[in-house]
C-alpha positions as CSV (number, residue, x, y, z in Angstrom):
1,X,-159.2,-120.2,74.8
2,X,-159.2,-122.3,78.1
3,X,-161.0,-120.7,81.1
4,X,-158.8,-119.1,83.6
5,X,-158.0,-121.0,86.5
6,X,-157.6,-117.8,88.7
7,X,-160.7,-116.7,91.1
8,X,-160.7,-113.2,90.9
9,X,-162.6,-110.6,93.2
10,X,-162.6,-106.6,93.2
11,X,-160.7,-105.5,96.5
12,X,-164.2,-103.7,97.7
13,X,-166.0,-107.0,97.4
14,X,-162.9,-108.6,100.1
15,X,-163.7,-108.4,103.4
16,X,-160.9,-110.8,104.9
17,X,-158.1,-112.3,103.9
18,X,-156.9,-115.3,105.6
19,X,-153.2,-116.3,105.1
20,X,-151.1,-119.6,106.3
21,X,-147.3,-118.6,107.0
22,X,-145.2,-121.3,104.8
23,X,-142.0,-122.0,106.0
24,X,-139.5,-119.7,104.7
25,X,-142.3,-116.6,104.0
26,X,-142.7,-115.3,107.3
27,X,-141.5,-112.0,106.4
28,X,-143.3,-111.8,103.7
29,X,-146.7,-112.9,105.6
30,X,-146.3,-110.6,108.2
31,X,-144.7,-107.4,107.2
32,X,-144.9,-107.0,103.5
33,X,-148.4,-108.3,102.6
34,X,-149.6,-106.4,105.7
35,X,-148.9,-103.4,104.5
36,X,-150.0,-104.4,100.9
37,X,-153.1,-105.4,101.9
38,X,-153.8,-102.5,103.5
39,X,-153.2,-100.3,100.8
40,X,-155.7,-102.3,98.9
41,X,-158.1,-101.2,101.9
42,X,-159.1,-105.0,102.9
43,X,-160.8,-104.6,106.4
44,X,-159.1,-107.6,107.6
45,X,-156.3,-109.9,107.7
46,X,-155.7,-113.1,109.8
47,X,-152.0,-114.5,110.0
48,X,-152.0,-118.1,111.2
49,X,-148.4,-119.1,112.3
50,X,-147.2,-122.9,111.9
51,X,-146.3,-122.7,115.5
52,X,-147.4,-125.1,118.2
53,X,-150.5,-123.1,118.7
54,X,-151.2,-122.3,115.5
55,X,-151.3,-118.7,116.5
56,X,-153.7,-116.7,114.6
57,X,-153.2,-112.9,114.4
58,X,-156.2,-110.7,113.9
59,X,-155.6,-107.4,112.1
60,X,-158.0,-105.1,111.5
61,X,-157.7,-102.0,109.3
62,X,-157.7,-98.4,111.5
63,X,-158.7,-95.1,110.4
64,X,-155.4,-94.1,109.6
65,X,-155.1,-96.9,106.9
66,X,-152.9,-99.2,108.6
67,X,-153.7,-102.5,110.1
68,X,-153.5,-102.7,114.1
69,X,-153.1,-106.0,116.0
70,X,-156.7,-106.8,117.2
71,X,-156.2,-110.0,119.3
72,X,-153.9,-113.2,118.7
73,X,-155.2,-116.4,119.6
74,X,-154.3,-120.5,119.0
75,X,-156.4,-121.5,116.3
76,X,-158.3,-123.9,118.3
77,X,-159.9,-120.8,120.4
78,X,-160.6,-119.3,117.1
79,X,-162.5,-122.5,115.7
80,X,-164.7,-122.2,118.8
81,X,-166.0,-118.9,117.8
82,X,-168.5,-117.2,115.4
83,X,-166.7,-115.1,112.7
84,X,-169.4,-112.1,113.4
85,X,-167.5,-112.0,116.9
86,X,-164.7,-111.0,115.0
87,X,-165.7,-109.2,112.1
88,X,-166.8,-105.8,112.0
């Protein structure tokens, strides 16, 4: 039997999930997988828009179990900082 080509991790071992908006997803991206993601108890999600900016939206899970908007920046800011400034 072939290997799988999959890569899979147990949800405690994710601490971020990083996801690129493809055209016709949005929706998707940003509401469903939000809440999905969520669920699975992920400690962070990061939404980068194809937009001008590339906009990148920082979620970050609350005590309540739902994800709350911690900061959106163009990707280019991002890039210029340490991912411990952004990860708790």
């Amino acid at each position: 039997m072939p290997p799988s080509r999959s890569v899979w991790a147990a949800v405690a071992d994710v601490v971020l999930v990083v996801e690129i908006v493809s055209p016709g997803s949005e929706a998707m991206d940003s509401v469903t997988k939000v809440r999905e993601y969520a669920s699975a108890g992920i400690p962070q999600y990061w939404v980068v828009d194809r937009d001008g900016a590339q906009t990148v939206t920082l979620h970050r899970l609350s005590g309540d179990g739902t994800y709350e908007t911690r900061a959106r920046m163009p990707l280019a800011w991002l890039l210029q900082t340490a991912p411990a400034d952004h990860l708790d």
